[in-house]
PDB file of N, CA, C, O and CB in Angstrom:
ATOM      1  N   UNK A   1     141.529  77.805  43.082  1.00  0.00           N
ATOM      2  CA  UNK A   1     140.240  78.491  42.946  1.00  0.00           C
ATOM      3  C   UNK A   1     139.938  79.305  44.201  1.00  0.00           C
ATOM      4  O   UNK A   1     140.128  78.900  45.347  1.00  0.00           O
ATOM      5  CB  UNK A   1     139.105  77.476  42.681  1.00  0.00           C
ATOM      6  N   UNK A   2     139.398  80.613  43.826  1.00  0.00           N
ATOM      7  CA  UNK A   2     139.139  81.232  45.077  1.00  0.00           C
ATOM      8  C   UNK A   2     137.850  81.109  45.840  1.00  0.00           C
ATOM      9  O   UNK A   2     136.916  81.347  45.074  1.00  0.00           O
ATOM     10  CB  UNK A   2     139.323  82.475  44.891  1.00  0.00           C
ATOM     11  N   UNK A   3     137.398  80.797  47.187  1.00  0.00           N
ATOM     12  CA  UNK A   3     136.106  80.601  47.724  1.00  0.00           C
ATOM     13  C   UNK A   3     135.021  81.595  47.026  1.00  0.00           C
ATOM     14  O   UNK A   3     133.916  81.176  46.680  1.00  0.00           O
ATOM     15  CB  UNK A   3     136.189  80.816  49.278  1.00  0.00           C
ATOM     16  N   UNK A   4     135.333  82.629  46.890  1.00  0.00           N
ATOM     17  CA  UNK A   4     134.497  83.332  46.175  1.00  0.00           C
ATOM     18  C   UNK A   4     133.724  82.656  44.478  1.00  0.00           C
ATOM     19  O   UNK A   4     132.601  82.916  44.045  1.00  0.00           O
ATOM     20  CB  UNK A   4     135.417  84.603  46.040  1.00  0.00           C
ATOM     21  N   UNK A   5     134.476  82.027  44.025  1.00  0.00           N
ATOM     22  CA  UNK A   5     133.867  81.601  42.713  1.00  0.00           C
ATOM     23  C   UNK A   5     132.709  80.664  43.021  1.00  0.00           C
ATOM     24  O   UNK A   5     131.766  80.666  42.230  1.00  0.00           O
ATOM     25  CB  UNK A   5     134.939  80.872  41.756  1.00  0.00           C
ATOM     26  N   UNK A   6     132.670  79.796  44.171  1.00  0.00           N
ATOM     27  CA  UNK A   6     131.606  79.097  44.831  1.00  0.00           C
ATOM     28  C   UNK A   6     130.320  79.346  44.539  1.00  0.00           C
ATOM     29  O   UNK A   6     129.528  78.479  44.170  1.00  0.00           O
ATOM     30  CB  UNK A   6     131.674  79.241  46.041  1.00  0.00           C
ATOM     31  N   UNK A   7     129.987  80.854  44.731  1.00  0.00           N
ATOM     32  CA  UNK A   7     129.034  81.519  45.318  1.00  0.00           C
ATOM     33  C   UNK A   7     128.145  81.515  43.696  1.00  0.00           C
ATOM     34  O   UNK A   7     126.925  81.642  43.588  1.00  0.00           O
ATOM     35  CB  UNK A   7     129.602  83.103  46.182  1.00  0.00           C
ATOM     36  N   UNK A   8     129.050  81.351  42.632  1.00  0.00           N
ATOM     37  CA  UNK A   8     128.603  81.673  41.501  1.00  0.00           C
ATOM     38  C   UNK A   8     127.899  80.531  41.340  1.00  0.00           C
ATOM     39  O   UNK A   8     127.068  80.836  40.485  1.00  0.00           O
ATOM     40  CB  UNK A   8     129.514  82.052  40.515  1.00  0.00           C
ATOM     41  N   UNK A   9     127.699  79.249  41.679  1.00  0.00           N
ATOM     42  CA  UNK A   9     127.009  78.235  41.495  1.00  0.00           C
ATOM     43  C   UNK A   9     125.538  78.147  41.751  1.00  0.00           C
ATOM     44  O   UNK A   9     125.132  78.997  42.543  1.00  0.00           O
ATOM     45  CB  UNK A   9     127.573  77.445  42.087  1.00  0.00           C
ATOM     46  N   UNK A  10     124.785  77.457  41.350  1.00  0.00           N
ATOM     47  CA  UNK A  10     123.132  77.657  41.824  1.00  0.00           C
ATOM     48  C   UNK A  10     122.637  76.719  41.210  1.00  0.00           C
ATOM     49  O   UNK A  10     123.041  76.105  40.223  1.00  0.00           O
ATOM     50  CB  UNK A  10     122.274  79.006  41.465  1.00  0.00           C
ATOM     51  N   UNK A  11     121.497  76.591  41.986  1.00  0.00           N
ATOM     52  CA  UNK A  11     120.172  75.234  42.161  1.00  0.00           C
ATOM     53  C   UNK A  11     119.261  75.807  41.633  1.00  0.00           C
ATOM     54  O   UNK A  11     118.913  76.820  42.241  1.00  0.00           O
ATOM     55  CB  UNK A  11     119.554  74.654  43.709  1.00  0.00           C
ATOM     56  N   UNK A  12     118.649  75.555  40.629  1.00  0.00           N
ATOM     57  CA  UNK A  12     116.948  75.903  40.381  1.00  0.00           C
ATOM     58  C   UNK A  12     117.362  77.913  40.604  1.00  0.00           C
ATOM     59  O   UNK A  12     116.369  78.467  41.073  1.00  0.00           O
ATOM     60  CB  UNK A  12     115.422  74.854  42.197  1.00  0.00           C
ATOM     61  N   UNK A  13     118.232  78.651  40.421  1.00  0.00           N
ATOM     62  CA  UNK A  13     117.481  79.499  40.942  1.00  0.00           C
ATOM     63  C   UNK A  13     118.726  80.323  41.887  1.00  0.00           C
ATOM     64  O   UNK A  13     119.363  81.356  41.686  1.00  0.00           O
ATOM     65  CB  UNK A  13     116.163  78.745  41.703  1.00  0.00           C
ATOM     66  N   UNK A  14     118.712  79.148  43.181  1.00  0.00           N
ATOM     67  CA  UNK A  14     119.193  79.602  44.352  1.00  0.00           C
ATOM     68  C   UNK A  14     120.551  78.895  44.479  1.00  0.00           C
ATOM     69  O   UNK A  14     120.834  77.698  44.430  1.00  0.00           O
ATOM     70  CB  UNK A  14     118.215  79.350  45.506  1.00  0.00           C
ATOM     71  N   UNK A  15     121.448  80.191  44.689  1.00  0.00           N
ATOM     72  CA  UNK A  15     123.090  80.100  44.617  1.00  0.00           C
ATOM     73  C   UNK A  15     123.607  79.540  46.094  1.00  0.00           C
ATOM     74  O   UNK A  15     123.068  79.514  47.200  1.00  0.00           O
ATOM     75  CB  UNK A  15     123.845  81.786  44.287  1.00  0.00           C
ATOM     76  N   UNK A  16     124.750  79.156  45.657  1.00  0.00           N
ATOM     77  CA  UNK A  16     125.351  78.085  46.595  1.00  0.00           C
ATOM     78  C   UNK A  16     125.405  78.758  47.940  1.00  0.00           C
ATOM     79  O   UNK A  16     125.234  78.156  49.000  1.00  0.00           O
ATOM     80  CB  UNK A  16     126.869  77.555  46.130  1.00  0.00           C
ATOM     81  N   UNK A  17     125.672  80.140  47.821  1.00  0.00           N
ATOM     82  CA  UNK A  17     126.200  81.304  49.034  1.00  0.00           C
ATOM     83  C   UNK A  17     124.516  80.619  49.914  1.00  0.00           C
ATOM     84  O   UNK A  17     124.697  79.922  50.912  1.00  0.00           O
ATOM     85  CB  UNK A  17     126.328  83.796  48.315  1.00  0.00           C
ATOM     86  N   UNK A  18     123.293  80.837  49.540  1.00  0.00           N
ATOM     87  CA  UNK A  18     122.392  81.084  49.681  1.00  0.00           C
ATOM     88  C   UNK A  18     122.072  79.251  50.970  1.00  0.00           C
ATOM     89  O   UNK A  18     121.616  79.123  52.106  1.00  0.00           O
ATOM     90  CB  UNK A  18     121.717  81.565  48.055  1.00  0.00           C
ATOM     91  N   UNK A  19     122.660  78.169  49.855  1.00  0.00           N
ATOM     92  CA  UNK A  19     122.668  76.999  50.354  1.00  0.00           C
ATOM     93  C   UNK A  19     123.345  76.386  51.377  1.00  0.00           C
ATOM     94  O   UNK A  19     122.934  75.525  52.155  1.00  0.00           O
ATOM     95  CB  UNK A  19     122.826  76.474  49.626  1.00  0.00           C
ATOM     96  N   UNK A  20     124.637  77.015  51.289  1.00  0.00           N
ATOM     97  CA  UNK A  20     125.378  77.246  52.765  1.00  0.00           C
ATOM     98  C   UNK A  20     124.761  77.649  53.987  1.00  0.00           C
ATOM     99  O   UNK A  20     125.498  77.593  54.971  1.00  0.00           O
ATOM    100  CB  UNK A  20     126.314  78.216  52.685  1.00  0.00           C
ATOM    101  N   UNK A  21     123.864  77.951  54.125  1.00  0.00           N
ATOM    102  CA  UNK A  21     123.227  78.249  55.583  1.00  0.00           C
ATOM    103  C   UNK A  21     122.323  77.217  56.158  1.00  0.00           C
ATOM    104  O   UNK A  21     121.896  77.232  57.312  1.00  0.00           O
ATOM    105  CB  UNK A  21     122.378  79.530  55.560  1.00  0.00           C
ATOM    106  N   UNK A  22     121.993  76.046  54.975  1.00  0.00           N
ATOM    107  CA  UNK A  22     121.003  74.657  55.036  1.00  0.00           C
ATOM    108  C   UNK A  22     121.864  74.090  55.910  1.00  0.00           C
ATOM    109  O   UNK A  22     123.079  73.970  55.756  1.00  0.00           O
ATOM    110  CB  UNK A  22     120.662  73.638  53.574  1.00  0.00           C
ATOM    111  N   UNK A  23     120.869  73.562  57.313  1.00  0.00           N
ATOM    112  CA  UNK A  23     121.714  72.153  58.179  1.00  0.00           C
ATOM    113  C   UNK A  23     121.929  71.537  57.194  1.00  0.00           C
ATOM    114  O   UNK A  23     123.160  71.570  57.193  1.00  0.00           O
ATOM    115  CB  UNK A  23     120.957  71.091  59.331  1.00  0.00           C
ATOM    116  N   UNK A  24     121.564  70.815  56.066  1.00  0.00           N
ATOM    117  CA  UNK A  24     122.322  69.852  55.545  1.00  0.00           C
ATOM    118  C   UNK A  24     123.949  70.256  55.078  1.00  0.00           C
ATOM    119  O   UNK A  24     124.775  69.393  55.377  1.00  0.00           O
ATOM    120  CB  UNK A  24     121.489  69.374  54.410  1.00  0.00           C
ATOM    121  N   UNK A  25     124.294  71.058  54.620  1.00  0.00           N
ATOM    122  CA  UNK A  25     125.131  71.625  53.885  1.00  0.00           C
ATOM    123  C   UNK A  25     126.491  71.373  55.449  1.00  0.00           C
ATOM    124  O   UNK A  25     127.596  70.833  55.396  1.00  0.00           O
ATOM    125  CB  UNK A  25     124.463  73.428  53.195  1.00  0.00           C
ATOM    126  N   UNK A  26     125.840  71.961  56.556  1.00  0.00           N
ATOM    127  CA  UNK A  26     127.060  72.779  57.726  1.00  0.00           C
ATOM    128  C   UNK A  26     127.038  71.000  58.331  1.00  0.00           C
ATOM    129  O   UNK A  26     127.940  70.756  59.133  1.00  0.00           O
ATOM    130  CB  UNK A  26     126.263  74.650  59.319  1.00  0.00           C
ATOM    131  N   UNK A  27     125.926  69.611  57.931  1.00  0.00           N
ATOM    132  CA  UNK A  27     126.207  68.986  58.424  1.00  0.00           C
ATOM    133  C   UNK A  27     127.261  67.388  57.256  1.00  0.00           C
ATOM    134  O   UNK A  27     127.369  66.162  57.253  1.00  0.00           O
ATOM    135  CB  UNK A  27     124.913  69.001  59.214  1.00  0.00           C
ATOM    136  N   UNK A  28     127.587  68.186  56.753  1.00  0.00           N
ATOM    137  CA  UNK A  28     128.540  67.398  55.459  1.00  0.00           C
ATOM    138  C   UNK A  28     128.097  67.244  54.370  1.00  0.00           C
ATOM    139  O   UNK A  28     128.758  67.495  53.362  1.00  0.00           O
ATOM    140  CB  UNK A  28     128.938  66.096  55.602  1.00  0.00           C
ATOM    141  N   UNK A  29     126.684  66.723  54.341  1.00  0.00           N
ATOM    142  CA  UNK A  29     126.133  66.049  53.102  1.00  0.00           C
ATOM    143  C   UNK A  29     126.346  66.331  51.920  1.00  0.00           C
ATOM    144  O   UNK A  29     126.155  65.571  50.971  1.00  0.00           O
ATOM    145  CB  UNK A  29     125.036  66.047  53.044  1.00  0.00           C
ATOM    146  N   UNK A  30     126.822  67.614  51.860  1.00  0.00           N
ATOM    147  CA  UNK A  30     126.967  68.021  50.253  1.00  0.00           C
ATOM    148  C   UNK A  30     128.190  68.000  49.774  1.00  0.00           C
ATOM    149  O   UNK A  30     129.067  68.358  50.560  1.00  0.00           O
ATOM    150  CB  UNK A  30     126.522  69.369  49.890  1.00  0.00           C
ATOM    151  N   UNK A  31     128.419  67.774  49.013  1.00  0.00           N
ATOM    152  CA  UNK A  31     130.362  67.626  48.077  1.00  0.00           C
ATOM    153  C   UNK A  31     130.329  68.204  46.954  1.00  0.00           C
ATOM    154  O   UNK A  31     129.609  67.835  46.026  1.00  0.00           O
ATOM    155  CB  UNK A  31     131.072  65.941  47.502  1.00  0.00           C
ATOM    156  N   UNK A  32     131.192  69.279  46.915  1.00  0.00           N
ATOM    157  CA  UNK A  32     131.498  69.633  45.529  1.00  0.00           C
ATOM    158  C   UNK A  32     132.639  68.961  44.973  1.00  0.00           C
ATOM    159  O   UNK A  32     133.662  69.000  45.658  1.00  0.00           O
ATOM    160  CB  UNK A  32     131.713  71.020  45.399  1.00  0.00           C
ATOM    161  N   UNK A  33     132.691  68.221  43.637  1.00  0.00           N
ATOM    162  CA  UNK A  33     133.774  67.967  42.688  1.00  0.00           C
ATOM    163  C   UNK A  33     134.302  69.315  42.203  1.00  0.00           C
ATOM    164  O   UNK A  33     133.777  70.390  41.914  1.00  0.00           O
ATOM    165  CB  UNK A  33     133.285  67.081  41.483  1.00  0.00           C
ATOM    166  N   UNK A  34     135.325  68.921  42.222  1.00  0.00           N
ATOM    167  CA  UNK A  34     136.331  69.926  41.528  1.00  0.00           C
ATOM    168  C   UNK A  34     136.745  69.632  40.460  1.00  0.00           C
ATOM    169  O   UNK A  34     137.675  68.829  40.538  1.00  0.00           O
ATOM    170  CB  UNK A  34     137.423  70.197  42.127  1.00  0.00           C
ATOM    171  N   UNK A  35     136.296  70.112  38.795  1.00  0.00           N
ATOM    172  CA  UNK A  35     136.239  70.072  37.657  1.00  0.00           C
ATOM    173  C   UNK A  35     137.282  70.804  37.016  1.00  0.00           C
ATOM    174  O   UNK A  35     137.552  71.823  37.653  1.00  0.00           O
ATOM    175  CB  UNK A  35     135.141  70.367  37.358  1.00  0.00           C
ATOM    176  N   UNK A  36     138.164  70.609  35.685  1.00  0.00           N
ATOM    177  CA  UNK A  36     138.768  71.626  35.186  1.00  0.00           C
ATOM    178  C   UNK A  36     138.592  72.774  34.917  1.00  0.00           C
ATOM    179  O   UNK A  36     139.556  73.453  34.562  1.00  0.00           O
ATOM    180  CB  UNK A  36     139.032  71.438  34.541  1.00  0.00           C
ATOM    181  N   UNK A  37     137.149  73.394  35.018  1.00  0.00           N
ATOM    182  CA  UNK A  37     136.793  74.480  34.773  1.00  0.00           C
ATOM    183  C   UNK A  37     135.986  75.272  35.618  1.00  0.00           C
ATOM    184  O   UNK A  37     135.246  76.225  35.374  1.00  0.00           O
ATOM    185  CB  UNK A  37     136.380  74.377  33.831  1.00  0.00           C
ATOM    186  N   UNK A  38     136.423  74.394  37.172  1.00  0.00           N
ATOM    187  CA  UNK A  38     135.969  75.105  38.088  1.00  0.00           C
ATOM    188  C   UNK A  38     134.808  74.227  39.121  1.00  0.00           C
ATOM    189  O   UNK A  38     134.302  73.158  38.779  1.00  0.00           O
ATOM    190  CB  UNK A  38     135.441  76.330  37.337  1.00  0.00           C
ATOM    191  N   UNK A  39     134.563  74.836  40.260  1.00  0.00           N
ATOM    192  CA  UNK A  39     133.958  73.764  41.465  1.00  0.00           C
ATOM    193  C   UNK A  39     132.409  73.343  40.354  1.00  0.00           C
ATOM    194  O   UNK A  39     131.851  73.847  39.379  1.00  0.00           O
ATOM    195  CB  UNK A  39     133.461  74.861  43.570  1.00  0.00           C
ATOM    196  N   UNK A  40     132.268  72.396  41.049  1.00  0.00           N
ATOM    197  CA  UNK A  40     130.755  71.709  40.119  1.00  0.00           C
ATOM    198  C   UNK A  40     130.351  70.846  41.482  1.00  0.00           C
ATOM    199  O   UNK A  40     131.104  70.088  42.094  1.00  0.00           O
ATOM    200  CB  UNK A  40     131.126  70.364  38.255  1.00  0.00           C
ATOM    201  N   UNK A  41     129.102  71.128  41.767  1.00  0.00           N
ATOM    202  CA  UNK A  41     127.930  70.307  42.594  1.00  0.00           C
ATOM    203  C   UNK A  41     127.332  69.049  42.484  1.00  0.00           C
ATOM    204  O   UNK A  41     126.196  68.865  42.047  1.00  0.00           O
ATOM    205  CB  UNK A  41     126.929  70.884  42.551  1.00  0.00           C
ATOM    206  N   UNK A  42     128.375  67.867  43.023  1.00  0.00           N
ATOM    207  CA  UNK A  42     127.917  66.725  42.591  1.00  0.00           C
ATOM    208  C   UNK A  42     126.621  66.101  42.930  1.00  0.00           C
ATOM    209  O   UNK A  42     125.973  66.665  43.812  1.00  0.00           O
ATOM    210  CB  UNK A  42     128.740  65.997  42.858  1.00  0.00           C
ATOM    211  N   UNK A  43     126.085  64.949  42.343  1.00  0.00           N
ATOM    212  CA  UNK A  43     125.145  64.943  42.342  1.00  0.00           C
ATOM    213  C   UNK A  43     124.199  64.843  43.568  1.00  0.00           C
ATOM    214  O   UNK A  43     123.094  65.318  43.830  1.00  0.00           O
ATOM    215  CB  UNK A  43     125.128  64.322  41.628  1.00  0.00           C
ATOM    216  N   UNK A  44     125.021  64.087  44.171  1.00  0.00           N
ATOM    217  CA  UNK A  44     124.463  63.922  46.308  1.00  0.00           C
ATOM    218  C   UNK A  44     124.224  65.723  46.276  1.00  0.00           C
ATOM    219  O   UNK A  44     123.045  66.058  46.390  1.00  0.00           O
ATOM    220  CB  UNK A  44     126.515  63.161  48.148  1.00  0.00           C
ATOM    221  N   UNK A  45     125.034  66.627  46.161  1.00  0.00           N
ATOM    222  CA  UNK A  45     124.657  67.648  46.475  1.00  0.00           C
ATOM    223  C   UNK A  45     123.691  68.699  45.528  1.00  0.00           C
ATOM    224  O   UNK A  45     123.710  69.898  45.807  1.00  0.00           O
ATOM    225  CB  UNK A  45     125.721  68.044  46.821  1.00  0.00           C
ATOM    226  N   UNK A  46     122.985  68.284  44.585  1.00  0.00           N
ATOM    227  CA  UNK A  46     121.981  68.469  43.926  1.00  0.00           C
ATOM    228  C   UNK A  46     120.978  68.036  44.327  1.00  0.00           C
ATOM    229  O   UNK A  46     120.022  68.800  44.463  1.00  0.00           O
ATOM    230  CB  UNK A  46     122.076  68.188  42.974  1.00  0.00           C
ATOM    231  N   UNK A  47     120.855  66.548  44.677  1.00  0.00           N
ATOM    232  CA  UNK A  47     119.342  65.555  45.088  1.00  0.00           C
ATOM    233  C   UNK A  47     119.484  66.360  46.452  1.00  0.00           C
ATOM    234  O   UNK A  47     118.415  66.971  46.470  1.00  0.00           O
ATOM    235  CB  UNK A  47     119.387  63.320  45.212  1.00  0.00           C
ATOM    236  N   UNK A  48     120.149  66.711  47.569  1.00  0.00           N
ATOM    237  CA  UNK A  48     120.155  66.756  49.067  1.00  0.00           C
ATOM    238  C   UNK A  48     119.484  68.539  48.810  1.00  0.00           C
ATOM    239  O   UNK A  48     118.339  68.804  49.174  1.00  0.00           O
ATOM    240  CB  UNK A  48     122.084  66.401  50.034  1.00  0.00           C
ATOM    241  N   UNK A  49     120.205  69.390  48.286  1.00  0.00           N
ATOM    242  CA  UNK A  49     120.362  70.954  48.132  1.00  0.00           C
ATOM    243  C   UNK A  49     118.466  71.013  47.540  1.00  0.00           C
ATOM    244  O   UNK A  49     117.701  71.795  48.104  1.00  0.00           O
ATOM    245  CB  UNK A  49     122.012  71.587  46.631  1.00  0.00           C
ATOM    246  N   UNK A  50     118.074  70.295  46.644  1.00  0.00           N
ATOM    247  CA  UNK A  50     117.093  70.688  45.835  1.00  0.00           C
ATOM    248  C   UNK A  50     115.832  69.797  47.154  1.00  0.00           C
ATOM    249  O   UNK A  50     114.750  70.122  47.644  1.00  0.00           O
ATOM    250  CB  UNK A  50     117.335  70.044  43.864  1.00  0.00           C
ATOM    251  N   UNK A  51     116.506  68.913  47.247  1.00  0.00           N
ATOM    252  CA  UNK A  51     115.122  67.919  49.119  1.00  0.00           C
ATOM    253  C   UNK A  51     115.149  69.680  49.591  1.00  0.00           C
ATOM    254  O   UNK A  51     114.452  70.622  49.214  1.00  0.00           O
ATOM    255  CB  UNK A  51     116.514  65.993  51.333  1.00  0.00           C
ATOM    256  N   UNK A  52     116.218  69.596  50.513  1.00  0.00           N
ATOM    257  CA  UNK A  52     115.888  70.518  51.649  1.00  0.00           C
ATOM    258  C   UNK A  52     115.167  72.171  51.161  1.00  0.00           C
ATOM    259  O   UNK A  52     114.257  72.827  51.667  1.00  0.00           O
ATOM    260  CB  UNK A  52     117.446  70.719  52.490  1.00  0.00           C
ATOM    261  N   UNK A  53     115.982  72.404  50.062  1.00  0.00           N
ATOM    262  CA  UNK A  53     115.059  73.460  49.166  1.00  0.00           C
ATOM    263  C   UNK A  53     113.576  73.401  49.672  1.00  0.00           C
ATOM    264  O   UNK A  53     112.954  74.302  50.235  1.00  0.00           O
ATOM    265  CB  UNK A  53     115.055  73.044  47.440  1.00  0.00           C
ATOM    266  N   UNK A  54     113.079  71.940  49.295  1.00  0.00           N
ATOM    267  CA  UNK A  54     111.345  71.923  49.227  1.00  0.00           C
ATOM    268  C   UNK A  54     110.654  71.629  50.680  1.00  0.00           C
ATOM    269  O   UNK A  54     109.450  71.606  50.933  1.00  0.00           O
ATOM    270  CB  UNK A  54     110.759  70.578  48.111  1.00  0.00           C
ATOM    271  N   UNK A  55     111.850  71.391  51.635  1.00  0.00           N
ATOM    272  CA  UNK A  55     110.969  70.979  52.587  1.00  0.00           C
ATOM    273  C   UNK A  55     111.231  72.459  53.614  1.00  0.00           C
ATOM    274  O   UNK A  55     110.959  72.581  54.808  1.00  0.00           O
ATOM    275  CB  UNK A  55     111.393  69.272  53.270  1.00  0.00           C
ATOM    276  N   UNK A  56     111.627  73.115  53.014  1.00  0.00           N
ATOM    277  CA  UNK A  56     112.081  74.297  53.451  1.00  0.00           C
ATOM    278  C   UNK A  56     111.249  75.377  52.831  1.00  0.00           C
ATOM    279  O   UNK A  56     111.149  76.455  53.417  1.00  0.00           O
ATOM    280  CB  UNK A  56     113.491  74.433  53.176  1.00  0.00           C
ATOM    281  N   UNK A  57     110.805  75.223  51.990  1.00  0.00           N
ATOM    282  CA  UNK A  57     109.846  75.932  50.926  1.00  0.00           C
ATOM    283  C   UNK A  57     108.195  76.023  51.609  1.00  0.00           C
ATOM    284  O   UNK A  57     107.396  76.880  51.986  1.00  0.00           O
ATOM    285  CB  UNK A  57     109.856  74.880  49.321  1.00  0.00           C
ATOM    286  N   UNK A  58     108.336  74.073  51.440  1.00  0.00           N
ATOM    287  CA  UNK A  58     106.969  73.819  52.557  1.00  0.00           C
ATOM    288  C   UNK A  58     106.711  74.383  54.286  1.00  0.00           C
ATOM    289  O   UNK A  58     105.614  74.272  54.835  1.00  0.00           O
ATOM    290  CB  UNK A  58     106.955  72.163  52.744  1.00  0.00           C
ATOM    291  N   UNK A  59     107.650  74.844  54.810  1.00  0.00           N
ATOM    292  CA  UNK A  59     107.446  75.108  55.954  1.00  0.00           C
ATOM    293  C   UNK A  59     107.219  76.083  56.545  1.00  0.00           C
ATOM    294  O   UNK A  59     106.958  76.230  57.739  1.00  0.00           O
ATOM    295  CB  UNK A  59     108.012  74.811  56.365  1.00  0.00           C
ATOM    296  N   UNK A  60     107.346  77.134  55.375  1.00  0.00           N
ATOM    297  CA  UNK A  60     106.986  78.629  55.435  1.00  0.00           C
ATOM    298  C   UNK A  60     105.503  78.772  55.787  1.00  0.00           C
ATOM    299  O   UNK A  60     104.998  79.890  55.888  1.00  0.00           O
ATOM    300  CB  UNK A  60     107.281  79.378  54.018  1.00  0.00           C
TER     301      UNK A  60
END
Protein backbone atom coordinates (compact mmCIF):
# COMPACT_ATOMS: atom_id res chain seq x y z
CA UNK A 1 0.00 0.00 0.00
CA UNK A 2 1.21 3.34 -0.80
CA UNK A 3 1.48 6.12 2.16
CA UNK A 4 -0.56 8.16 0.13
CA UNK A 5 -3.81 5.97 0.40
CA UNK A 6 -3.60 6.87 4.28
CA UNK A 7 -4.61 10.25 3.75
CA UNK A 8 -7.91 8.93 2.30
CA UNK A 9 -9.06 7.88 5.75
CA UNK A 10 -11.14 10.21 8.14
CA UNK A 11 -12.77 10.83 11.56
CA UNK A 12 -16.08 12.56 11.81
CA UNK A 13 -15.11 14.65 8.94
CA UNK A 14 -11.35 15.11 9.44
CA UNK A 15 -8.79 12.97 7.34
CA UNK A 16 -5.97 11.14 8.68
CA UNK A 17 -3.33 13.63 6.72
CA UNK A 18 -5.09 16.28 8.92
CA UNK A 19 -4.62 13.91 12.29
CA UNK A 20 -1.06 13.35 11.81
CA UNK A 21 -0.03 16.63 13.14
CA UNK A 22 -2.00 15.65 16.79
CA UNK A 23 0.80 15.06 19.70
CA UNK A 24 -1.08 12.08 20.18
CA UNK A 25 -0.63 10.59 16.81
CA UNK A 26 3.66 11.73 16.55
CA UNK A 27 3.50 10.29 20.22
CA UNK A 28 2.42 6.47 19.20
CA UNK A 29 -0.98 6.18 20.44
CA UNK A 30 -2.65 5.57 17.35
CA UNK A 31 -2.39 2.13 15.22
CA UNK A 32 -3.64 1.48 12.09
CA UNK A 33 -4.66 -2.29 11.21
CA UNK A 34 -3.95 -3.29 8.01
CA UNK A 35 -7.10 -4.86 6.39
CA UNK A 36 -7.48 -6.67 3.00
CA UNK A 37 -8.83 -3.82 1.49
CA UNK A 38 -6.63 -1.42 2.71
CA UNK A 39 -5.20 0.58 6.05
CA UNK A 40 -8.30 0.83 8.62
CA UNK A 41 -8.08 2.93 12.03
CA UNK A 42 -8.30 0.75 14.87
CA UNK A 43 -10.25 1.37 17.46
CA UNK A 44 -7.54 2.96 20.17
CA UNK A 45 -7.08 5.18 17.20
CA UNK A 46 -10.67 6.30 16.77
CA UNK A 47 -11.47 6.77 20.77
CA UNK A 48 -7.73 8.74 21.03
CA UNK A 49 -8.12 10.75 17.25
CA UNK A 50 -11.92 11.71 18.05
CA UNK A 51 -10.62 12.77 22.47
CA UNK A 52 -7.99 14.98 21.07
CA UNK A 53 -10.31 16.21 18.14
CA UNK A 54 -12.56 17.74 21.10
CA UNK A 55 -10.15 18.90 23.36
CA UNK A 56 -8.60 20.58 20.57
CA UNK A 57 -11.86 21.92 19.30
CA UNK A 58 -12.39 23.25 22.96
CA UNK A 59 -9.31 25.23 23.08
CA UNK A 60 -9.80 27.45 20.30
Amino acid sequence: QRLGDLYSLSIDGVTLFENLSLPEVKQGQVGLAWMKDGPQLDEVAITTLKAAKGKRRKGK
